[in-house]
N, C-alpha and C positions, 0 to 999 in steps of 0.2 A: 392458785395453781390451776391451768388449764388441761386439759386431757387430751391427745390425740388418739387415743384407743378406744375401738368402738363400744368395750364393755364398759359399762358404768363400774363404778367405784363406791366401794360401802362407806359411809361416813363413821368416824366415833366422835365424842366430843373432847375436843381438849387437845387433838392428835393434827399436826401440821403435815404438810406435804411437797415435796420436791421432787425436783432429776438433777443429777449427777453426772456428767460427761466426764467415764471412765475411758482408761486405753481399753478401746473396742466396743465398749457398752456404756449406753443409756441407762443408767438404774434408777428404780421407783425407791424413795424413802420415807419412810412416815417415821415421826419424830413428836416426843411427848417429854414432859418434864424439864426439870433441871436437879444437876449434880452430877455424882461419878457417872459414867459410860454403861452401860448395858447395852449391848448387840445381840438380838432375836435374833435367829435364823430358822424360817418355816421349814416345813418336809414336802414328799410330795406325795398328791397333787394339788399342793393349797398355794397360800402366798402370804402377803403380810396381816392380814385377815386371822389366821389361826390363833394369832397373841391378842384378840378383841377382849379376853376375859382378862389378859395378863397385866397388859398396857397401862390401867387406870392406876392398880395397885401399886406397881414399880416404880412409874411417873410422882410419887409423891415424895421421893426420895432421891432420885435417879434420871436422868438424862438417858432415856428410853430411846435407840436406835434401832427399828423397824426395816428391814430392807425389802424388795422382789427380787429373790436371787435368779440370776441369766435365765431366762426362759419362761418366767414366772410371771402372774399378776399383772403391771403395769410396768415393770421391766422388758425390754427387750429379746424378742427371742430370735436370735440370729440363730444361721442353721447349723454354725459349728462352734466347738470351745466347750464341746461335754466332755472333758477332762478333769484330768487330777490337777494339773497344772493353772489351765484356766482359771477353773470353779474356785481353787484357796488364791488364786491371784486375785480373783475380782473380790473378793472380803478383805482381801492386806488395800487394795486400792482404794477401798472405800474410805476403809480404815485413814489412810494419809489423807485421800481428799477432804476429810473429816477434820485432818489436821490430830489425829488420835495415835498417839503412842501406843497406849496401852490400855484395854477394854475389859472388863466383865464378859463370858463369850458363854452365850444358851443357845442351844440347836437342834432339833427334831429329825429324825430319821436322818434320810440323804445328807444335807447339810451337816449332821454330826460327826459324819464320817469327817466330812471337809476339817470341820472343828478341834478332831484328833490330828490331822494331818500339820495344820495350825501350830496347837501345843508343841507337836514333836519337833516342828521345822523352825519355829520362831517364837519359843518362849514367852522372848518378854515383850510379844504383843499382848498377848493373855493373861492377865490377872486372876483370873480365876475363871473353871470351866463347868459349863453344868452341861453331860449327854442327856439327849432322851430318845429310849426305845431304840437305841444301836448297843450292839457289844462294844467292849473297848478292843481297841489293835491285837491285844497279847488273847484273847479268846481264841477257847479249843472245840472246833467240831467234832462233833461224836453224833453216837447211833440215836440218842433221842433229840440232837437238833435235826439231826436229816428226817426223823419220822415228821418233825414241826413244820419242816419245811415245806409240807403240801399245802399251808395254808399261804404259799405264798405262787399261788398257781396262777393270778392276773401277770406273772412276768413273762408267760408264757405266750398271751397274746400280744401283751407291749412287743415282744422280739419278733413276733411275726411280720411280716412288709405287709402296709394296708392295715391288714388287722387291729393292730394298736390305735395308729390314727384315728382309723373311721369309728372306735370303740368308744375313745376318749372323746368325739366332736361329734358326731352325728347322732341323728333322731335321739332318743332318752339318754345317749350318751354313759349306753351301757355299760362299759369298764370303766368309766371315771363313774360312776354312783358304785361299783363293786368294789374297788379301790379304798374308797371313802367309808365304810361300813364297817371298818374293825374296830370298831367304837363299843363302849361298855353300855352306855346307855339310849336309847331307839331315838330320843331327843337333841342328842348333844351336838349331831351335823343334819341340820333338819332347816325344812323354811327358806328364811330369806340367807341363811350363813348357808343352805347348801348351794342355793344360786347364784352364792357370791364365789363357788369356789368354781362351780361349773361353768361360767358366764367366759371366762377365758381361755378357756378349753376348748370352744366354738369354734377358735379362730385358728385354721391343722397347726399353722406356725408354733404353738404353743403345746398342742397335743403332741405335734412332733417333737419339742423339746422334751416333755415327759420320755417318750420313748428313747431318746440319745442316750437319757441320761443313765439307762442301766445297763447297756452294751459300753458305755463310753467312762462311765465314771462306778458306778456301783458295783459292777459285775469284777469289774480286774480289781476294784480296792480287797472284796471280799475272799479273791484267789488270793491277795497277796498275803492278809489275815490267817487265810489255811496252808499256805504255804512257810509261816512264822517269818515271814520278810522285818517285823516289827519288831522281834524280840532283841536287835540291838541299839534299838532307842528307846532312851530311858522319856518316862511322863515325869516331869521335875513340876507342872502345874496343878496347885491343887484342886481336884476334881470331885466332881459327882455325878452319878449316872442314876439316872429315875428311868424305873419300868413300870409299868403296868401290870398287875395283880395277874389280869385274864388276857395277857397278851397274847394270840397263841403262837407267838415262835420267841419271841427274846423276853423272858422273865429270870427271873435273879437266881432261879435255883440252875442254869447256868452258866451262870457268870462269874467262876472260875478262873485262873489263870494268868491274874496280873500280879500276884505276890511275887516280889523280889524283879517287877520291870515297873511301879510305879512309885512317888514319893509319898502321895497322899492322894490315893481314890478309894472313896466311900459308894458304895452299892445301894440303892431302896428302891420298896417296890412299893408303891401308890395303889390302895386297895379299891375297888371301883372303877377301874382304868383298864382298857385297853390300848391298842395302839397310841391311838389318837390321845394319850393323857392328857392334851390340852386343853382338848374339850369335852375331856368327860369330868376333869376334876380340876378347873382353873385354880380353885381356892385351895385344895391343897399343892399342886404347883406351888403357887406365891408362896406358901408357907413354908416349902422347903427352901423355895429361892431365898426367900428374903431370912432364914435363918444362916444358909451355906454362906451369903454376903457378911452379915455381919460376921461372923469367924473370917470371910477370905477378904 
């Protein structure tokens, strides 16, 4: 596979690589294993890079589906389709182009959102769901997520014009190293994996998709959430949501609020973990993945 995008691309061993000519989008895939379906889905502002700890593990059992969701990595980042609508169409398209009925579905921040919306709207594409580090739909805001909520004060320059951009791309590329930091351990996005996440960020095209994506996709799903838009569709996929011990705004003690709108979702929190649980504690990840699988 050749590359037209001027950042380089991190290698792992074992992991193949393609594109995909979707309706509207180019998509980067990296693919590992064989067997049943597993589809990653990174957060932001990473790519397919986040699952480098995950990959090897799952790959020995599993048909490992790696994506750059719109905007991301070696994906294409056109200047519009930061929607609700878009963003779960281009995962159902991969999905067929894949020739894939029905997948295993893991998803990190943003993307997870996408993942519920998935579950809710089209069942039996989903075999089984793992969130991480989002609430699920039926979640209730209250007075100590809103104290939580100042730790989420970098949306405050992404919404600015200019601001965000020049934050995420330019010189040290200050809001994208701020972004990246809610991590448990001072190692875990460090070196050559922090360069690998900054390196496309460089390019505004991409910084600017970061920025769409919480005026366009993030920001209305989370009013719809407080506004109980959700409470009449039922989660019939069996799920699991992994948080982070020291996350500091979405941890388990509140996560609340799905009894009597879910069929089977199980709540844990990963001790050692912040946001970023990917990469502060890959091995316990796989270990809940690969025990949720075998039961789902």
């Amino acid at each position: 596979m050749t590359s037209e995008f001027p950042h380089p691309m991190p290698q792992l061993a074992g992991v193949g690589h393609r594109y995909l000519d979707l309706p509207g989008l180019r998509m980067h895939v990296a693919e590992a294993g064989r067997g049943s379906p597993v589809v990653l889905l990174h957060g932001v502002p990473q790519h397919w890079w986040e699952w480098r700890d995950v990959i090897p593990a799952l790959a020995r059992d599993h048909r490992v589906i790696v994506p750059d969701l719109r905007g991301a990595g070696w994906t294409e980042a056109p200047r519009a389709g930061y929607d609700r609508e878009t963003l779960v169409g281009d995962v159902l398209a991969l999905l067929d182009a894949l020739e894939l009925d029905s997948v295993r579905l893991v998803a990190h921040d943003w993307s997870a959102i996408a993942g519920f919306l998935i579950c809710l709207n089209h069942p039996e594409r989903i075999r089984s769901y793992v969130s991480l580090a989002i609430p699920h739909p039926y979640f209730r805001f209250g007075l100590r997520m809103i104290g939580r909520m100042r730790a989420s004060w970098y949306q405050a320059p992404l919404l600015t014009p200019g601001v965000g951009v020049r934050g995420l791309s330019r010189g040290r590329q200050w809001l994208a190293r701020a972004m990246l930091s809610y991590s448990a351990r001072p190692d875990a996005i460090a070196g050559s994996d922090l360069d690998a996440f900054l390196g496309p960020l460089r390019d505004p095209a991409y910084a600017r998709a970061v920025c769409r994506l919480y005026p366009g996709f993030i920001l209305p799903e989370a009013v719809r959430i407080m506004r109980r838009k959700f409470d009449g569709l039922r989660l019939t996929t069996p799920t699991l949501l992994l948080t982070g011990e020291s996350d500091p705004v979405i941890r388990a003690d509140l996560l609340a609020g799905h009894e009597g709108h879910a069929d089977d979702l199980e709540i844990r929190e990963i001790p050692g973990a912040s946001h970023f649980l990917v990469d502060d504690q890959p091995d316990l990840v796989v270990k809940h993945l690969v025990e949720f699988f075998a039961r789902h």
